[in-house]
BAFI-3210 file (N, C-alpha, C; in Angstrom, 3 decimals, decimal comma, padded with zeros to 6 digits):
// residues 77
n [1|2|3|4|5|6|7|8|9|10|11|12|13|14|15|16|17|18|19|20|21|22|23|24|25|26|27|28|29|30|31|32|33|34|35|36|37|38|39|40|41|42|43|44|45|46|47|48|49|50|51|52|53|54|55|56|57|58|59|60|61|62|63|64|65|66|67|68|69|70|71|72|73|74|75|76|77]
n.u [129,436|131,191|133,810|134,443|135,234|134,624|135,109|136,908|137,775|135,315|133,832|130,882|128,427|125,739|122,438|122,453|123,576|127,149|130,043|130,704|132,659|133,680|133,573|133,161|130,635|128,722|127,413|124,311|122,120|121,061|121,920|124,713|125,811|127,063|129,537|130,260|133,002|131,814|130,097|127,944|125,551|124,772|122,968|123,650|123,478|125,540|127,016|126,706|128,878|132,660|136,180|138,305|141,006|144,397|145,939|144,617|143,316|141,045|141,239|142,684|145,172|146,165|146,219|145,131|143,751|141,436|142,262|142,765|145,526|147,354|149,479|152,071|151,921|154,036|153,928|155,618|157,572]
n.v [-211,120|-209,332|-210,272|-211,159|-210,429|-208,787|-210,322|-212,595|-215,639|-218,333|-221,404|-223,561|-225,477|-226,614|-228,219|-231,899|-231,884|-231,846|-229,717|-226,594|-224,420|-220,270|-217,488|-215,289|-212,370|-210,120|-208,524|-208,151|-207,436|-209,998|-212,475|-213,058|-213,523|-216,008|-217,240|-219,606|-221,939|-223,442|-221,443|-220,983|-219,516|-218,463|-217,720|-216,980|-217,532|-215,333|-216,809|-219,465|-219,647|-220,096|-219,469|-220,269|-221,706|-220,552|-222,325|-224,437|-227,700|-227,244|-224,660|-222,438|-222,212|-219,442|-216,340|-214,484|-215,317|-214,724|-211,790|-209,160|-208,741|-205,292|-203,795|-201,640|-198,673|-195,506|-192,185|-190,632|-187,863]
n.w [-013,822|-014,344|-014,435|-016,729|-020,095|-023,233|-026,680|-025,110|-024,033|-023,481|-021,889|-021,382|-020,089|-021,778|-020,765|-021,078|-023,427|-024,956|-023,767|-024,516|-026,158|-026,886|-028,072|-026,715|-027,214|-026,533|-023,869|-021,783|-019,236|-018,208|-020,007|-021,608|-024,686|-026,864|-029,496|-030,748|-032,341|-034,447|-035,391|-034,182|-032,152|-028,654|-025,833|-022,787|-019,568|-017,400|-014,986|-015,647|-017,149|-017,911|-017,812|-020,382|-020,387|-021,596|-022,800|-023,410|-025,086|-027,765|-028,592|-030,790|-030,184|-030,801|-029,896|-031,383|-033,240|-036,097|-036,328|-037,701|-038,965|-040,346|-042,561|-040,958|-041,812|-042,342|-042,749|-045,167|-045,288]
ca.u [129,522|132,455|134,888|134,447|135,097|134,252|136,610|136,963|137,292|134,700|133,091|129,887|127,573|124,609|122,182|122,037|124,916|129,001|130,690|130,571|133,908|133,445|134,148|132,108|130,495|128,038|126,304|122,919|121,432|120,952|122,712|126,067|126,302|128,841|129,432|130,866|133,758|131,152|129,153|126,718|125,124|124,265|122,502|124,039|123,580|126,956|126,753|127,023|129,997|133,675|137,075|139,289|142,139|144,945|146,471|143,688|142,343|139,928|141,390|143,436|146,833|147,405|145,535|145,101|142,299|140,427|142,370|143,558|146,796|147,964|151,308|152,763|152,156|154,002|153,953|157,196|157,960]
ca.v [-210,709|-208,505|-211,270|-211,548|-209,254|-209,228|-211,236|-213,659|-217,120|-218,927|-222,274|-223,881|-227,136|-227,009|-229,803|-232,870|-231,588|-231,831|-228,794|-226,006|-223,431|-219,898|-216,231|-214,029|-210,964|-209,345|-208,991|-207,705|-207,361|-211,129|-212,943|-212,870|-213,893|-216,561|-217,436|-220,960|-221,910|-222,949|-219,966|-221,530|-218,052|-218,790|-216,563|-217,804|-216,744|-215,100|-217,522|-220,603|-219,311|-220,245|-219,133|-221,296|-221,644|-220,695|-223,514|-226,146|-228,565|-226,932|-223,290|-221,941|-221,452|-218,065|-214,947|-213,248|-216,073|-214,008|-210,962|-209,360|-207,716|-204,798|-203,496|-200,335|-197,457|-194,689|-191,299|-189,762|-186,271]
ca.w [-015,207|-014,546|-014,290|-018,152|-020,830|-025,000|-027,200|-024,025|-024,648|-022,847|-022,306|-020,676|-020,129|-021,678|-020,160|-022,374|-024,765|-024,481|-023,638|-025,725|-025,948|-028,383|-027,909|-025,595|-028,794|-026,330|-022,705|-021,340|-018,088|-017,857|-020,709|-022,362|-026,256|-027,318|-030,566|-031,086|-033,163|-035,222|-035,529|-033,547|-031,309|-027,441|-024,960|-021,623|-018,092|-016,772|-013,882|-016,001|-018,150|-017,086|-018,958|-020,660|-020,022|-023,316|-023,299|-023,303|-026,001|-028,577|-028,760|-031,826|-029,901|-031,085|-029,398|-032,199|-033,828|-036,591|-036,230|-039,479|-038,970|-041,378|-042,150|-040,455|-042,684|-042,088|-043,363|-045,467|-045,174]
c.u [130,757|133,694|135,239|134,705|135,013|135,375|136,984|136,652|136,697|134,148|132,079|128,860|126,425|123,645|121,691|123,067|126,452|129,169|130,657|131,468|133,422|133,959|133,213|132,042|129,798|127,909|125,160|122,839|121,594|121,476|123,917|125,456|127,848|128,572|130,502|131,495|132,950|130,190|128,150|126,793|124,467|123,651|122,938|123,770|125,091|127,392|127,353|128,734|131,610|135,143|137,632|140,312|143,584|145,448|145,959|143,078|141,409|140,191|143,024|144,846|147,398|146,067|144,546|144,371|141,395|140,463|143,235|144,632|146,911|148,982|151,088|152,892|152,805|154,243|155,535|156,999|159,006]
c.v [-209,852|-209,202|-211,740|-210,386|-209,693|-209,793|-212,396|-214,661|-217,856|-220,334|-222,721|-225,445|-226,669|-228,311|-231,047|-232,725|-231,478|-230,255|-228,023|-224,844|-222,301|-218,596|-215,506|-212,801|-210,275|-210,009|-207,987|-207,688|-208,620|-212,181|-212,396|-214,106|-214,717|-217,404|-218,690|-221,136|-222,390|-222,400|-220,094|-219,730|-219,117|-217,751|-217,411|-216,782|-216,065|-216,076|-219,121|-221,018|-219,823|-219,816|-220,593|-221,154|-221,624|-222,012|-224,966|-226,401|-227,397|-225,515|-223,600|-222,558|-220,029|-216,824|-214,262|-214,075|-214,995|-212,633|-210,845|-208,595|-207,092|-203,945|-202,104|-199,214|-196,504|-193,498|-190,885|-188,661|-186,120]
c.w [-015,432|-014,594|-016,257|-019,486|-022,548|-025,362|-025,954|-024,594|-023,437|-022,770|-021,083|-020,789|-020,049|-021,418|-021,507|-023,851|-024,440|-024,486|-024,729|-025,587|-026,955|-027,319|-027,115|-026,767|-027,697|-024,973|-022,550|-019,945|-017,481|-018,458|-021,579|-023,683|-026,406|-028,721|-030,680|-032,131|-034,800|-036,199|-035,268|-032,579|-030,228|-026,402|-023,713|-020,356|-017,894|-016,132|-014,518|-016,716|-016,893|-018,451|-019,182|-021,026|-021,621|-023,328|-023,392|-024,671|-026,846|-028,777|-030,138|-031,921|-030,481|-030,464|-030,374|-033,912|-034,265|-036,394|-037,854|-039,069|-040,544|-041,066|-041,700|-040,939|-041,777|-043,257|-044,231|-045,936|-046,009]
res [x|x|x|x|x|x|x|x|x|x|x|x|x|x|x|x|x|x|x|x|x|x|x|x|x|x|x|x|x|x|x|x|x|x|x|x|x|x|x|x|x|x|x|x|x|x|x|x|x|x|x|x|x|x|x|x|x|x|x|x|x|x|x|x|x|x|x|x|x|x|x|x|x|x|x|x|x]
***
């Protein structure tokens, strides 16, 4: 479970269903939370989970997927 951390892009084989890629939101004791591109929620073992890799099939391409950037305030004196 330590091999993984929040915001992590993850994916896994559930049995009887294709591959399923999404973000790692939470872990527990015994399951990690992944939230599917979309917005499907999973409770997964750690164990089953594997990263994926940035530059493969079914991811964004940009890091920074569902981040809001805002501008640079600064103060004037």
């Amino acid at each position: 479970m330590l091999d993984f951390r929040i915001g992590e892009r993850v994916k896994f084989h559930p049995s009887g269903s294709p591959e399923v890629t999404g973000i790692m939101t939470r872990y527990n004791k015994k399951t990690v939370t992944v939230v599917t591109d979309s917005g499907q929620h999973w409770n997964v073992a750690p164990g089953l989970l594997s990263r994926v890799a940035s530059g493969s099939a079914g991811t964004t391409g940009s890091d920074d997927a569902g981040v809001v950037r805002f501008p640079n305030r600064t103060a004037e004196k």
